[in-house]
N, CA, C and O atoms as a GROMACS GRO file, in nm:
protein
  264
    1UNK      N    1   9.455   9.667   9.714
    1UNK     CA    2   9.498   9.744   9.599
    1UNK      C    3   9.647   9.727   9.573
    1UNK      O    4   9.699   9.714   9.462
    2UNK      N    5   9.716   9.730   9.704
    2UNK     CA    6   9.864   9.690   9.658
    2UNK      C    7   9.981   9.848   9.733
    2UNK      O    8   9.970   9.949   9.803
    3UNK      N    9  10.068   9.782   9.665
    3UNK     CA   10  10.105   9.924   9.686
    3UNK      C   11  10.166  10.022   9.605
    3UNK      O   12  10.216  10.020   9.492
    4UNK      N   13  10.144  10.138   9.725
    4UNK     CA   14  10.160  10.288   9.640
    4UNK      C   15  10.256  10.351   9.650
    4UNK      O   16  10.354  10.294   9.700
    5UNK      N   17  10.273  10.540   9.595
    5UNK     CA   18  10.326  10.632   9.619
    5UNK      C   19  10.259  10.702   9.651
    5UNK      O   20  10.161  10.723   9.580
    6UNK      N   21  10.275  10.782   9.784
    6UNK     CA   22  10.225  10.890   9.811
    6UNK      C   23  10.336  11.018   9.833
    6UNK      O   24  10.453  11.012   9.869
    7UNK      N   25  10.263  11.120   9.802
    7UNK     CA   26  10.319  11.243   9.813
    7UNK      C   27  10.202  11.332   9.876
    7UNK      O   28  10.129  11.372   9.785
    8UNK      N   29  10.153  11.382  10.018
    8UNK     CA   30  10.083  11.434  10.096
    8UNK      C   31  10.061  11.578  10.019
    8UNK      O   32  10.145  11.667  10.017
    9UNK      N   33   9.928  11.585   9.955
    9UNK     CA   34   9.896  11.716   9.936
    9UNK      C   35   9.898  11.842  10.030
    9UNK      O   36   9.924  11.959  10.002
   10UNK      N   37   9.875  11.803  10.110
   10UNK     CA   38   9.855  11.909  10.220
   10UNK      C   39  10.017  11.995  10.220
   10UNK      O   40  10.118  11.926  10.205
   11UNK      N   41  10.032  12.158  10.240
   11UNK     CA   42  10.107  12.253  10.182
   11UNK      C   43  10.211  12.240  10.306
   11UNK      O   44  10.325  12.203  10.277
   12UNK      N   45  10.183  12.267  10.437
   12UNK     CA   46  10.244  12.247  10.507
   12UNK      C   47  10.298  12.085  10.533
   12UNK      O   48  10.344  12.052  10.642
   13UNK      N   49  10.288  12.015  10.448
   13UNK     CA   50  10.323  11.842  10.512
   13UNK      C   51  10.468  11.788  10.387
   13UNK      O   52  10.477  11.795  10.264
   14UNK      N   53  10.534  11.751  10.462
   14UNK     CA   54  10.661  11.686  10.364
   14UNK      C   55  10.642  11.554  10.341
   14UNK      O   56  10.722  11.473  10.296
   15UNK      N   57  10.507  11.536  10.382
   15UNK     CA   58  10.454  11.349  10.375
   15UNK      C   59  10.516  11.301  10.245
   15UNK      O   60  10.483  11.361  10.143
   16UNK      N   61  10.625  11.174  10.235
   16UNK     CA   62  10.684  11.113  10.087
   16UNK      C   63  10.651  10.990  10.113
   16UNK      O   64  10.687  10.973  10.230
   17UNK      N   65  10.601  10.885  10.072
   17UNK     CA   66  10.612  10.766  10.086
   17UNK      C   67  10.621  10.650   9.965
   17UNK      O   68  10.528  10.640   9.886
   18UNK      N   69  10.691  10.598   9.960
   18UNK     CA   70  10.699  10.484   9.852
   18UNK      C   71  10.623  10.357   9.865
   18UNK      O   72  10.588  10.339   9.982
   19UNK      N   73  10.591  10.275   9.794
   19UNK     CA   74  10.560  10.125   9.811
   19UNK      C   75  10.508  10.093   9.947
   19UNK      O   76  10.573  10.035  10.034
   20UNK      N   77  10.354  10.145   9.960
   20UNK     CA   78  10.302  10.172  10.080
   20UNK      C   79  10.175  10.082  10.076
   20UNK      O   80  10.138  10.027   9.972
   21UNK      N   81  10.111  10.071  10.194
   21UNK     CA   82   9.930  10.057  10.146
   21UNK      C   83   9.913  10.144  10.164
   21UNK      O   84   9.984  10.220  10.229
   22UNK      N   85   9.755  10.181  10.087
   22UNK     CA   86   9.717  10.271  10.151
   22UNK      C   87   9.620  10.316  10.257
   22UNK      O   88   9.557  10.422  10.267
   23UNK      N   89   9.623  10.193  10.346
   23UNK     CA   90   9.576  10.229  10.471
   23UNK      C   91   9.703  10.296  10.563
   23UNK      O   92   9.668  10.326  10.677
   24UNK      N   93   9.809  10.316  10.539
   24UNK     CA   94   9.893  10.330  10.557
   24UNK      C   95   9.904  10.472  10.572
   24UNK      O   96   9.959  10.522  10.670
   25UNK      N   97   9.841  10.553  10.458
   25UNK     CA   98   9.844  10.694  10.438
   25UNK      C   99   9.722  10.689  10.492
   25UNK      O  100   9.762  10.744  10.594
   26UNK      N  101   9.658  10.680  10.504
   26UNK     CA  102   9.544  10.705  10.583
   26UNK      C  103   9.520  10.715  10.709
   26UNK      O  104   9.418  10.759  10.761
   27UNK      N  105   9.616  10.673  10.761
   27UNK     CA  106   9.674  10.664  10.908
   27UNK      C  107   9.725  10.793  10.944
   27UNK      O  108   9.684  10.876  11.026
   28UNK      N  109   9.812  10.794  10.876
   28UNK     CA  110   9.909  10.948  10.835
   28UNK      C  111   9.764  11.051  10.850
   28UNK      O  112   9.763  11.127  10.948
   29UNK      N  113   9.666  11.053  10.771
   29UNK     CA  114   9.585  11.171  10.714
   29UNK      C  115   9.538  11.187  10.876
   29UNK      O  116   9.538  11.295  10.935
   30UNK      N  117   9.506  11.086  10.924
   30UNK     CA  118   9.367  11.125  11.036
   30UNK      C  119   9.434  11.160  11.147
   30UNK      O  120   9.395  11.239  11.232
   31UNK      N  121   9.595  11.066  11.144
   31UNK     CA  122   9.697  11.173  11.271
   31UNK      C  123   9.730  11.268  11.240
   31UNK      O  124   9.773  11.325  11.341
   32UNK      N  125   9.740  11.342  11.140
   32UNK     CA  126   9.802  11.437  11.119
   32UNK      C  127   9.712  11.564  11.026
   32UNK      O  128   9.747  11.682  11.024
   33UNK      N  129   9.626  11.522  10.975
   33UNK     CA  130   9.514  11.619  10.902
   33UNK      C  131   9.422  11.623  10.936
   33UNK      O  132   9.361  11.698  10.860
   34UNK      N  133   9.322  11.568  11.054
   34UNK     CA  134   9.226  11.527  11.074
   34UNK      C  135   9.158  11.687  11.093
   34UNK      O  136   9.072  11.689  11.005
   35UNK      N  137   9.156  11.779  11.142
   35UNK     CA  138   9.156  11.892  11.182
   35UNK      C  139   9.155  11.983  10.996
   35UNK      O  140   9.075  12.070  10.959
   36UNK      N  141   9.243  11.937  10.936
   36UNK     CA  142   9.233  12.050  10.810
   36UNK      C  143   9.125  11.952  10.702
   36UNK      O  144   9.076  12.000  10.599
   37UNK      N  145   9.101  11.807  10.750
   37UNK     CA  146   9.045  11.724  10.618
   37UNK      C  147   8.874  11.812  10.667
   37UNK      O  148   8.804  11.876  10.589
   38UNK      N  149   8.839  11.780  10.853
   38UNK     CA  150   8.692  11.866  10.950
   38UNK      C  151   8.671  11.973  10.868
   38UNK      O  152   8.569  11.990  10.801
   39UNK      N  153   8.804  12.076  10.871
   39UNK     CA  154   8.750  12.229  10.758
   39UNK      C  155   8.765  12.244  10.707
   39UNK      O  156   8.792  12.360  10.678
   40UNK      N  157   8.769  12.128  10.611
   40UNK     CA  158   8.754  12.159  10.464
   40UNK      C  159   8.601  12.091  10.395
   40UNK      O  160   8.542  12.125  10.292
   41UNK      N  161   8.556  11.958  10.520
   41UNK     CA  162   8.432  11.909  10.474
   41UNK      C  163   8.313  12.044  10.522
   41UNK      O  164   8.216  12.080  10.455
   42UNK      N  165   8.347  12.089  10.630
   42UNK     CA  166   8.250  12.206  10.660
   42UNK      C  167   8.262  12.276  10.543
   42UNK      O  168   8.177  12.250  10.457
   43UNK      N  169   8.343  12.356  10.518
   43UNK     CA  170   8.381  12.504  10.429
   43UNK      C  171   8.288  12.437  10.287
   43UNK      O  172   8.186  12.500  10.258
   44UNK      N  173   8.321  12.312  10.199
   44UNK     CA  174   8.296  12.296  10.124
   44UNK      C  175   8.130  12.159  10.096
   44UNK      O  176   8.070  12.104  10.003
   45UNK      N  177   8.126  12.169  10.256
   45UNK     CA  178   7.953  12.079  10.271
   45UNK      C  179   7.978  11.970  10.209
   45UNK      O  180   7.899  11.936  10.121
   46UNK      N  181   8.101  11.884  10.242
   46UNK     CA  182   8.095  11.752  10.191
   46UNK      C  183   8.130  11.670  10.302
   46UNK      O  184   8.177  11.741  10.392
   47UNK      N  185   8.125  11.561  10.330
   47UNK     CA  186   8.175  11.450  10.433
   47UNK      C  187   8.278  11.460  10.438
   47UNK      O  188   8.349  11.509  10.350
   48UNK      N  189   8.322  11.401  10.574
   48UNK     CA  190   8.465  11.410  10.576
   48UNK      C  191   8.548  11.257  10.536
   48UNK      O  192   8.663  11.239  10.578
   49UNK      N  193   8.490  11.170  10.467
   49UNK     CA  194   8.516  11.079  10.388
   49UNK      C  195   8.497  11.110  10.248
   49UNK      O  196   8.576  11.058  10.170
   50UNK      N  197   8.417  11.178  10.207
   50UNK     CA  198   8.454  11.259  10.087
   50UNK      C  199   8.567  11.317  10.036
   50UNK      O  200   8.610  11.311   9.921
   51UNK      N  201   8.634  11.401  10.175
   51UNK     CA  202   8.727  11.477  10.166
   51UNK      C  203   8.845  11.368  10.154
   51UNK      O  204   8.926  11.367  10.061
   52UNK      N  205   8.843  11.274  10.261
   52UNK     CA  206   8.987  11.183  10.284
   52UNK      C  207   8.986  11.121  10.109
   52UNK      O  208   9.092  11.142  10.049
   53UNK      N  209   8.894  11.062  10.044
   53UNK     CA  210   8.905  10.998   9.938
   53UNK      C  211   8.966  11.092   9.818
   53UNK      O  212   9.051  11.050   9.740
   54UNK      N  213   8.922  11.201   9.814
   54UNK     CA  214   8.984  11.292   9.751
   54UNK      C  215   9.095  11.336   9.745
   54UNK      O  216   9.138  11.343   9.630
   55UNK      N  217   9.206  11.391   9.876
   55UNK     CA  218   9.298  11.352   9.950
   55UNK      C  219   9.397  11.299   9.916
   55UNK      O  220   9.509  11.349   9.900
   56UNK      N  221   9.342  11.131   9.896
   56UNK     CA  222   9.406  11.040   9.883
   56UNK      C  223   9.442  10.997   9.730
   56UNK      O  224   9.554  10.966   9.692
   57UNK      N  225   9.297  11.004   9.634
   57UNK     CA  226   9.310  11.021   9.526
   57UNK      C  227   9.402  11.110   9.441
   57UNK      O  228   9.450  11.076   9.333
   58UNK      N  229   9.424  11.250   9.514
   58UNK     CA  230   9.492  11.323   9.477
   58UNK      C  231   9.665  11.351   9.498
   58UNK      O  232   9.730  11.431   9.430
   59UNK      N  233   9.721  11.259   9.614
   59UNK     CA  234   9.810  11.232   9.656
   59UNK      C  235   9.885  11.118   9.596
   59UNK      O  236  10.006  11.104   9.617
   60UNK      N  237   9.817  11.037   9.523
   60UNK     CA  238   9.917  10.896   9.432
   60UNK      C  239  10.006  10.981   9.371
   60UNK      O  240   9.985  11.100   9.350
   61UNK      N  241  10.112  10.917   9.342
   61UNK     CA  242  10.206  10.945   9.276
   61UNK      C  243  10.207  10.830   9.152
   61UNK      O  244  10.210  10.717   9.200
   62UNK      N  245  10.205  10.833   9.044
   62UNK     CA  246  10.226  10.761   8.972
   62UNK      C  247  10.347  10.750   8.890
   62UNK      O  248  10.362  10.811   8.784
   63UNK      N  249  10.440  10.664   8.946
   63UNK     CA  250  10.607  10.642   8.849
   63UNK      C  251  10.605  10.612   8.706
   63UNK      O  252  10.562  10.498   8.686
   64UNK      N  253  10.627  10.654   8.634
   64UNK     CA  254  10.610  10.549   8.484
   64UNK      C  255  10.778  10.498   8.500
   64UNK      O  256  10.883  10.557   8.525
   65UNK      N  257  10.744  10.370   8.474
   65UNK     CA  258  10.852  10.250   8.516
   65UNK      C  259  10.935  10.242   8.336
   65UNK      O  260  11.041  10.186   8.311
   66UNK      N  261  10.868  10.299   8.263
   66UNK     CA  262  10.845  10.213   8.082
   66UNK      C  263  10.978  10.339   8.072
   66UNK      O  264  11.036  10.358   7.965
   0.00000   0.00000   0.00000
């Protein structure tokens, strides 16, 4: 895909990252969220690849360069 911006949804996390992959943040998620991504797939009965994609989806940052 190339690379990204991320900005870590999660409330407690100062996660910033620029011009990343994003296996990169994903790395980040499962060291460091793996535990809040578990209860949130319970609480809300979805996978917990459900949850990371969402996550992640929701974490791009998109720059407008124009």
């Amino acid at each position: 895909m190339g690379l990204l911006n991320f900005n870590c949804i999660f409330p407690s996390c100062s996660f910033k990252c620029n011009n990343v992959e994003e296996e990169e943040f994903l790395k980040h998620l499962n060291e460091e969220h793996h535990k809040d991504m578990l209860d949130i797939s319970k609480k809300e009965n979805m996978s917990i690849k459900a949850v990371q994609m969402i996550t992640v989806s929701n974490s791009i940052v998109f720059i407008n360069s124009g």
